[in-house]
C-alpha positions as CSV (number, residue, x, y, z in Angstrom):
1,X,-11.0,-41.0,-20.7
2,X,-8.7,-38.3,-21.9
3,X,-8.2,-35.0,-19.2
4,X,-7.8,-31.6,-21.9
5,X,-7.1,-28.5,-19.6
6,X,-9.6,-25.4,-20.3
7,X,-7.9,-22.2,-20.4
8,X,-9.6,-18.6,-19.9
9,X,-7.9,-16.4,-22.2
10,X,-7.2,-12.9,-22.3
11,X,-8.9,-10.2,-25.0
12,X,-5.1,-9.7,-26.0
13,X,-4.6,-13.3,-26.8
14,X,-8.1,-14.2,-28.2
15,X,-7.9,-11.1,-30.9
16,X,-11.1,-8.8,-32.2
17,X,-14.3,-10.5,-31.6
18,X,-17.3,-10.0,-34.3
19,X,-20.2,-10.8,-33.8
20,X,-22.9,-12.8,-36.1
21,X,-26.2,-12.6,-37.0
22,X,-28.7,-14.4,-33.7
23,X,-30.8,-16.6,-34.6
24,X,-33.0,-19.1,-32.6
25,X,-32.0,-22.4,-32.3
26,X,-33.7,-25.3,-30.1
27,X,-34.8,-23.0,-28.0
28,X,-31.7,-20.8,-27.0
29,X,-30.5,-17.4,-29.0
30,X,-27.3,-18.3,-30.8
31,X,-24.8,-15.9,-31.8
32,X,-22.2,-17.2,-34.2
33,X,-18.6,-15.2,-33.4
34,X,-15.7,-14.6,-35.0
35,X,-12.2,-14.0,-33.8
36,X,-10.2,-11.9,-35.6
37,X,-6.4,-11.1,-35.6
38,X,-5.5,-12.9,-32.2
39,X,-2.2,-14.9,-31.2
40,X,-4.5,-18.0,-30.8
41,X,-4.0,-18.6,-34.6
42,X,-0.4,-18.6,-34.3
43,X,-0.9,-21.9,-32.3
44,X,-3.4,-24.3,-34.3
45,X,-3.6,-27.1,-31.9
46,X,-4.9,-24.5,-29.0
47,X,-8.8,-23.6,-30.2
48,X,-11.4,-21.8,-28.4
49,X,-14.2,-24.5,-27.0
50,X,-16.4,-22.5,-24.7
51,X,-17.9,-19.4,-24.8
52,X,-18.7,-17.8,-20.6
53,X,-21.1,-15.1,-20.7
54,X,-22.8,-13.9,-17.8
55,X,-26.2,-11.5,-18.7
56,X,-26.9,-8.6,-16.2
57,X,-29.6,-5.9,-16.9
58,X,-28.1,-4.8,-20.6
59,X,-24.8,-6.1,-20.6
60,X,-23.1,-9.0,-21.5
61,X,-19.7,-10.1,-20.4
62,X,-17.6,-13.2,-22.0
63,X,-14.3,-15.0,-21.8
64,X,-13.7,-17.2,-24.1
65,X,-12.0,-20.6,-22.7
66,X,-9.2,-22.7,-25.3
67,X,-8.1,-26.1,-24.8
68,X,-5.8,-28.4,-27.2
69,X,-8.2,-29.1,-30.6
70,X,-9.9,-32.3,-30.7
71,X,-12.6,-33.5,-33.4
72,X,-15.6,-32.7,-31.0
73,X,-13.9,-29.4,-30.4
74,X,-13.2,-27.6,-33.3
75,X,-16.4,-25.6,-34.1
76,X,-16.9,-25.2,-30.2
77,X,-16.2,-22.0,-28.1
78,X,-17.2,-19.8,-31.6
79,X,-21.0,-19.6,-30.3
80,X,-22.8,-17.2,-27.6
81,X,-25.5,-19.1,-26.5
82,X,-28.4,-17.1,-24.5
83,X,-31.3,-18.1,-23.1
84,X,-34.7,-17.8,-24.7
85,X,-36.5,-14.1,-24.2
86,X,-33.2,-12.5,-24.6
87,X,-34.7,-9.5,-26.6
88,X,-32.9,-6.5,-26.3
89,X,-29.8,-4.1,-26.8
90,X,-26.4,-5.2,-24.8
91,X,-23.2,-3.5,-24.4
92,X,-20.9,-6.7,-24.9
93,X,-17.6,-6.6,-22.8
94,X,-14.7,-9.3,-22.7
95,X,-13.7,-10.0,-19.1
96,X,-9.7,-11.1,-18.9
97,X,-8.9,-13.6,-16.6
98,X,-7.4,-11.3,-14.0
99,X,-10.8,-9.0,-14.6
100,X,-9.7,-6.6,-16.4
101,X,-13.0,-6.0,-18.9
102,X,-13.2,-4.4,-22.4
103,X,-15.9,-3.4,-24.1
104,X,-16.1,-5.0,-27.2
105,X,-19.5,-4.1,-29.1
106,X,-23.0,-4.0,-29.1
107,X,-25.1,-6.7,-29.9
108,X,-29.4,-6.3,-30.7
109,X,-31.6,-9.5,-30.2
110,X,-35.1,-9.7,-31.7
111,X,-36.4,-12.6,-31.7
């Protein structure tokens, strides 16, 4: 078994973060996200795989984690997976890894 090292990753290096339209998938409200401008592209072999978000009253706060691309990896960490029964208006920050937070957007769920 191979050992890949997850990274949190600063707003800074991840770039702007837009946001797609939710839709319901097994279960689970999945946001498709995009990352735009960040140094991450500048290094191909270092991709985003996971997605954190935490969910408190009507925010949400990510960090996106990277690790070195494998197959299994490379459309992971560009979905915000909630939970069921997530209807609602959120403020959406991105929490660095020193937690340092940014808001980033807004983001409506109707399910």
């Amino acid at each position: 078994m191979r050992s890949v090292t997850r990274e949190a990753r600063p707003l800074a290096y991840v770039g702007q973060v837009e946001f797609g339209e939710p839709t319901n998938e097994a279960g689970q409200v999945v946001v498709p996200l995009k990352y735009v401008g960040g140094a991450w592209i500048m290094s191909p072999a270092i991709v985003p795989i996971n997605v954190d978000a935490t969910v408190i009253n009507s925010e949400i706060e990510i960090t996106i984690e990277t690790s070195v691309a494998t197959d299994d990896q490379l459309k992971m960490g560009h979905k915000l997976i909630l939970p069921k029964g997530s209807n609602g208006e959120y403020v959406v920050y991105y929490r660095d890894p020193d937690g340092t937070r940014h808001q980033i957007g807004n983001l409506r769920i109707e399910e």
